[in-house]
C-alpha positions, 0 to 999 in steps of 0.5 A: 332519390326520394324526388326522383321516385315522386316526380311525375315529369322525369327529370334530367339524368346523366343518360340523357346529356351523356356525350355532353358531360363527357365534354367536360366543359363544367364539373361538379368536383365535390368540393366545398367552400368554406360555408359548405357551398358547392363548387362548380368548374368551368375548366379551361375549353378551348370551344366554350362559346361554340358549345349550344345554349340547349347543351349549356343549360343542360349540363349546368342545370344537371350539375346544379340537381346533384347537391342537396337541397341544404348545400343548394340553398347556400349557394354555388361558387363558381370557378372559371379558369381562363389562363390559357385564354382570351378576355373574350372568352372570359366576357363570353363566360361570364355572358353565358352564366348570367343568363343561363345559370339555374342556381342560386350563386354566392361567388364567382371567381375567374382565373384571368388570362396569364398574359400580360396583354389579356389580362389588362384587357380584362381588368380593364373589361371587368372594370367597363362590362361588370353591370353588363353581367348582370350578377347581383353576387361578386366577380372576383378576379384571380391572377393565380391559384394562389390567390384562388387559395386565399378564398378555398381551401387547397382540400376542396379543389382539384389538383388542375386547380392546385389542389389535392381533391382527387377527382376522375370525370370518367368515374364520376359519370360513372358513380352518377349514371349506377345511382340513377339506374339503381334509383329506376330499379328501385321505383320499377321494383316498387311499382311491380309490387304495387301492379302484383299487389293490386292484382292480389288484393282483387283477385276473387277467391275460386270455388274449387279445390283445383282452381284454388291449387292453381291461383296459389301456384300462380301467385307463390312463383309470381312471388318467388320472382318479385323476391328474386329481383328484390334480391338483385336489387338490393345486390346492385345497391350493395354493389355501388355502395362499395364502388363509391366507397372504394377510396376509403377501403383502399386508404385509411388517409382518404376522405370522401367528399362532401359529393360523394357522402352525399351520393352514399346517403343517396344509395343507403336511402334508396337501400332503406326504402328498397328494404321498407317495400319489401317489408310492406309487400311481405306482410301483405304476402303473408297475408295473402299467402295465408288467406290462400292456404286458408281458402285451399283448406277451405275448398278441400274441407268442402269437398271432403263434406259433400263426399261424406254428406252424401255417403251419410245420406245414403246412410240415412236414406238406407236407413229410413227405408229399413221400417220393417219390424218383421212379422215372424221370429224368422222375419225379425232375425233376418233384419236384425242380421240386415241392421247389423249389416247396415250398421257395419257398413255405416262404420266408415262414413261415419269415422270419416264425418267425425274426423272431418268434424274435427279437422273443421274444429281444428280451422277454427282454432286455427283462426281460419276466416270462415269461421261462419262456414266450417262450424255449421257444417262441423255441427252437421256431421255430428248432428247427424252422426248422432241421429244414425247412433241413436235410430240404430240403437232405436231399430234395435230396440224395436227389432229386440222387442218385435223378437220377444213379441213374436216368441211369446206369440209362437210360444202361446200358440205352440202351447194352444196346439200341444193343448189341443192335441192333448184333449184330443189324444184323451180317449173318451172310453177311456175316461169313463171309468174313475181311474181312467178320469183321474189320469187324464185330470192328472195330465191336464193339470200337468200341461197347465202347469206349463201355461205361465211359461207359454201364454202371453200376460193380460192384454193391457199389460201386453199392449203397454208393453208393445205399443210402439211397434204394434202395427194392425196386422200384428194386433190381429195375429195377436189378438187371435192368438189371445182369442185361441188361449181363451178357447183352449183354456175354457175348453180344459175348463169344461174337460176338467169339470166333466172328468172331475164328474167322472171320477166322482160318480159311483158306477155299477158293472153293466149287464149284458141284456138280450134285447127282445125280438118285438122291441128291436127298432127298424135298422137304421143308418148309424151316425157317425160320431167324430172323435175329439180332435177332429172336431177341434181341427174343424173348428180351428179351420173354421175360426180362421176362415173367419179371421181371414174375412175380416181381415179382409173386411178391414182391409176394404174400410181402411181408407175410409177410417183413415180419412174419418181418423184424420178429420177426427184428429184435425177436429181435435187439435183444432179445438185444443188449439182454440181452447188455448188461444182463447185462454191465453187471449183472456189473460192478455185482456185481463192483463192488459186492463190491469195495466191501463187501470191500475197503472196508466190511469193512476197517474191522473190521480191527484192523490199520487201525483207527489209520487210521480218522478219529474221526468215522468210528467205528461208522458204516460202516452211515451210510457204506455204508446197506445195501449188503450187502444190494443186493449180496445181491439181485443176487449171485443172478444171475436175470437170466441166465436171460433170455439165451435168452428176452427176453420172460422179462425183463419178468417177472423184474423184476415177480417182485421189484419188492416187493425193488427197494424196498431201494433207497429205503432206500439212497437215503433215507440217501445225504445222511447218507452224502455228509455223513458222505464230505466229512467223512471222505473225504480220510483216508489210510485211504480212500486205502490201501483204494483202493490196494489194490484199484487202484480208479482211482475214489474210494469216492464215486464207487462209492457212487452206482452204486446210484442209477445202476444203477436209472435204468439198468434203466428205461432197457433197459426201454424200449429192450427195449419200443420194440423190442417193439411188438406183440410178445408180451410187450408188455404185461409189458414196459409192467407192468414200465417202470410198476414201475420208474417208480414205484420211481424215483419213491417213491425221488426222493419220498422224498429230499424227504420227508427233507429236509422241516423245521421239522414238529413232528409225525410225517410218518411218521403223514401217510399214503402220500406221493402226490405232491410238486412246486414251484408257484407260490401265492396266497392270498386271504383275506377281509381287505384290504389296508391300504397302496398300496405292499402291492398291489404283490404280483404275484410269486406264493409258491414253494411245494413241496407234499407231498400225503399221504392225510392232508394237504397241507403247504406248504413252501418250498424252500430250495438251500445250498451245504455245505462247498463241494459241490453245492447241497443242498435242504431245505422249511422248513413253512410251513403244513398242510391237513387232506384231511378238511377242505378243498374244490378248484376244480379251474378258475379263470378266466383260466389253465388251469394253476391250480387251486384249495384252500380250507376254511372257506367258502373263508374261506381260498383257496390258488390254486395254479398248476402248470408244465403243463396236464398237471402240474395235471390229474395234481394235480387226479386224485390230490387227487379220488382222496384226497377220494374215498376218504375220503366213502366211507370215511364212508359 
């Protein structure tokens, strides 16, 4: 069976020589010699040598297949009964099977003819033809049966030979033809779920929920019906073993033959490796069929995220727009009713992203596959959860405070005009005399009782209290309100001293005096005294006239201040960001020379050279790489020149960006350095050199300042920039980051060039390195898969690609730990492609992330997935760039 599923060319099987078996010229009846060899029968066939050689060699080849390959290996014994018939038959017979027997033959015995005559011809024939035969195995004559019984047990042979095999042709056609059909079900289910497997195993995974539902449905119904005609197989298997078994069920007595246990093991064989698919396939379904669900749970998860990412937006957006803080007690009570309205329609998005938040977590402890997927987006949902939690509690901090603020403004104010309308109902006739004076000190000094209750505290203390939600309009309303409290207050100041005055002073009755005629002055106009209050509402009038101008003033200068403002602040965080970096640079030059002086040239000192560890001679330039001359670079102090100008900055470093290549160098030796550090590091001499500079640090430490100290000036850049915004000297600030990122990032390229290998050539000779990152890899070739189990490939390959102008190598990353230390990595090369040869599918159906490289006809095609969007679209710039340049360096 297990030939019949591997063979490529089909061998013969009972179908095909059908009519010529049923002639029944030659019969494998199952038994057996005494050694176990097979017997084959050529009963006796009145047409035998007119039956075609092509039919012959057939049957006989047939016949000979069934056997195993041990019975085989024996040898065939042959039985010719030819007692019916002639000398000639037998002689034709004999012809025929030397020169036409595929087997292995280990006897031949012929029944000779019964006749007297035929059969002396014969033995007279055998005597004369038997070289003729060419049969290097005996020719054994037999008279009868009997004689036959001498050689082969009565057991193994049929009843026409005297025997009591129980053998029907018509049956045993039967048997042969179920055992090869159910051994083609069994390679037709194999291949089936082989073609279903493969097509599993590339299907892309969709991107939607509905195409997802859809691909599950398809493969869940293909799967039902493999299963089904599984189980119709197994059933057909079930079937023939009880059919050939038959005889054994129906009576205890019965045995099967040698043949016919063999066609069980046949059947059991093809049942146990029918059973071994099926196992195969359904764990690989398993798989898939969990990969799929997973996917599905995947899909609704993400539409479920932009649904509520999109509400919490809106959210966020609505409440970034509310930046009101209101400018009356009215106007702050209406938005704290409108926050609380806001808030109360956030109640629902926001439950919905928390149990999202957990559904995603719940995937994750489902071991789901994307893992690196769902919990970024579970960490937004909270994040920005928590950032509405905490802005609303903020809006209502400020909306509370904007409250107070306001009340206490309406108070202060309330009690100004209450102030000023009790001045104004005090009659001057009134307080002239010492009673009237004294009330009306009594009722002012009962009003100002009240002036804790209604006036606003300091201005400091005000201002400190209130200084986050302080607009300028809200300043001015206060600070005129603080101004009206001082004019009120010093107006009951000067009542109060001219009443005090009043109820003072000793009066005399007036006499009434007859003016005389003479003295009587010339009729004038009288003047027209207004009464208290009058006044004051003139004056009120006027103050915020005045106020109004000026507000109206500022209003007018507002834009202009602000530009001088934001020069002002640019200025300042200017210097304070040059202050700092010129300290820190005077430190690391400090620092630097330290190290050269009182550790790198120690090491020539003759007096601690017996300290010096073995492993550490003549290898201070692998220590400290070129140190000096990173001292060197910066000893020049030129950034000092920029304390006064800030803008000078930017052009100071694009003036030595070509020098800044120095740290590469240094970098590209640190793994020497670090390796040549744990080896030598613990050495009483470091110790001693460390002592004597009273270093609190080891060497180590100070050795990685230079890979800090240019990660720091990237860093000022950008503050320096954010600062700078639209300012001159903006563009060289941004020309300088983008020098600096690219110093930063040939350095970190070159310490994974470094630790490239198994690379038998020169990657010196590959080009400028352009590129270099982690992405996951497919490849497709023309050739299929061979197993089941080999379609259960869904894992992609972790490969780290190095782009040059050149080529492209494949390597895989590998992390060890060394000596205990840190995790260091390394690429072992996998495989290269040449740029001059290959081809790119920048878009490949089904996820926007891969892209694709290939050559040959896409004989050979490398899917390539990146962590981003943005990652592959960066990729995909740089490769164009390279195949670019070469067609036009061919034209």
């Amino acid at each position: 069976a297990d030939e019949i599923m591997q063979q490529e060319i089909r061998p013969l099987v009972a179908v095909d020589i059908i009519e010529q078996l049923h002639r029944q010229f030659a019969i494998l009846s199952g038994g057996r010699g005494k050694d176990g060899a097979p017997i084959i029968t050529f009963p006796e066939f009145a047409g035998f040598s007119d039956i075609p050689d092509e039919d012959f060699l057939n049957v006989v080849t047939y016949l000979t297949s069934i056997p195993s390959l041990e019975a085989a290996s024996i040898g065939f014994i042959i039985i010719i009964d030819r007692r019916r018939d002639k000398w000639s038959s037998v002689k034709a017979s004999l012809t025929r099977i030397a020169g036409a027997f595929p087997g292995n033959l280990q006897l031949v015995f012929v029944l000779r003819p019964s006749r007297f005559i035929q059969r002396t011809i014969a033995d007279i024939g055998i005597k004369l033809y038997r070289d003729d035969f060419k049969m290097k195995v005996p020719i054994i004559m037999l008279n009868s049966v009997s004689d036959l019984h001498g050689y082969i047990d009565k057991s193994q042979l049929t009843r026409e030979l005297g025997g009591t095999l129980e053998y029907g042709h018509s049956q045993w056609i039967h048997h042969r033809t179920a055992i090869e059909n159910f051994a083609m079900t069994v390679k037709t289910t194999a291949q089936m779920l082989q073609t279903f497997g493969t097509d599993l195993a590339e299907t892309e995974l969709p991107n939607d929920v509905q195409c997802t539902e859809e691909l599950l449905s398809a493969h869940t119904d293909h799967h039902g019906k493999l299963k089904d005609e599984l189980k119709l197989a197994v059933k057909q298997g079930a079937t023939l073993l009880t059919c050939i078994r038959e005889p054994v069920t129906r009576s205890a007595n019965s045995k099967l033959s040698p043949d016919e246990l063999e066609n069980v093991a046949t059947v059991e064989r093809l049942l146990a490796q029918l059973d071994e698919t099926e196992k195969a396939f359904d764990q690989f379904w398993t798989k898939h069929h969990l990969k799929l669900e997973q996917c599905l749970q995947l899909r609704h998860f993400e539409h479920d995220f932009r649904e509520v990412k999109l509400a919490l937006d809106n959210l966020m957006e609505a409440q970034a727009a509310f930046a009101d803080i209101g400018d009356s007690v009215t106007r702050v009570e209406h938005l704290l009713k409108e926050q609380k309205q806001l808030e109360e329609k956030g109640q629902e998005p926001l439950e919905k992203a928390q149990s999202l938040a957990l559904h995603g977590e719940q995937l994750i402890q489902n071991n789901h596959y994307a893992v690196d997927s769902i919990r970024p987006k579970c960490v937004e949902l909270r994040r920005i959860c928590d950032d509405f939690s905490n802005e609303t509690k903020k809006k209502y901090d400020i909306l509370g405070k904007s409250l107070e603020l306001h009340k206490q403004l309406d108070k202060a104010s309330q009690w100004c005009e209450a102030g000023i309308y009790l001045l104004a109902s005090q009659a001057v006739d009134k307080c002239q005399s010492q009673e009237g004076a004294e009330t009306a000190l009594v009722e002012i000094e009962k009003f100002l009782v009240t002036a804790k209750e209604h006036q606003l505290s300091n201005p400091k203390e005000f201002y400190n209290q209130f200084d986050m939600i302080l607009t300028l309009e809200i300043k001015a309303n206060a600070q005129r309100i603080l101004q009206k409290l001082d004019d009120v207050q010093e107006m009951f100041d000067k009542r109060q001293v001219s009443l005090k005055k009043l109820a003072a002073k000793q009066t005399r009755p007036v006499q009434p005096v007859a003016p005389h005629p003479e003295s009587s002055p010339k009729r004038a106009s009288p003047k027209i005294t207004r009464p208290a209050g009058q006044q004051h509402l003139q004056a009120t009038i006027l103050t915020r006239r005045s106020d109004y101008a000026a507000t109206q003033a500022t209003g007018k200068l507002q834009d202009r201040h602000r530009s001088i403002l934001k020069s002002c602040n640019y200025k300042a965080e200017g210097f304070h960001i040059i202050n700092e970096l010129i300290e820190t640079e005077r430190v690391y030059v400090e620092e630097l020379q330290s190290i050269i002086e009182g550790y790198a040239s120690e090491m020539d000192n003759p007096n601690l050279v017996h300290l010096i560890p073995s492993a550490l001679q003549n290898k201070k330039e692998i220590l400290f790489g070129n140190l000096p001359e990173i001292y060197e670079f910066h000893n020049r102090h030129e950034i000092e020149n920029c304390i006064e100008n800030p803008e000078l900055l930017a052009r100071c470093f694009l003036k030595r960006k070509e020098d800044l290549q120095i740290y590469e160098k240094y970098c590209q030796n640190k793994p020497r350095s670090e390796a040549l550090w744990r080896q030598c590091g613990d050495s009483i001499f470091f110790q001693e050199c460390q002592r004597k500079l009273d270093h609190k640090l080891s060497l180590d430490a100070y050795l990685l300042k230079p890979v800090q100290r240019i990660t720091k000036y990237q860093l000022l850049l950008k503050e320096m920039l954010k600062c700078s915004k639209n300012s001159e000297g903006t563009a060289e600030l941004e020309e300088a980051l983008a020098t600096m990122l690219d110093i930063i990032k040939s350095v970190n390229d070159s310490m994974h060039q470094i630790a490239i290998t198994g690379y038998e050539g020169d990657v010196s000779e590959l080009g400028k390195l352009l590129m270099q990152g982690s992405f996951n890899v497919w490849t497709d070739h023309k050739k299929g898969h061979n197993k089941v189990k080999d379609l259960a490939r869904f894992k992609p390959m972790q490969r780290h690609l190095f782009l040059y102008t050149k080529i492209l190598l494949f390597c895989k990353k590998r992390e060890e730990n060394t000596d205990g230390h840190e995790k260091t990595a390394s690429y072992s090369f996998k495989n290269s492609l040449k740029m001059s040869t290959v081809g790119i599918t920048e878009n490949v159906k089904g996820d926007n992330k891969k892209f694709e490289i290939w050559y040959n006809g896409r004989e050979e095609v490398y899917i390539i997935q990146a962590s981003s969007v943005e990652l592959k679209n960066t990729w995909i710039s740089e490769i164009r760039k390279v195949l670019t340049g070469q067609l036009e360096a061919c034209r």
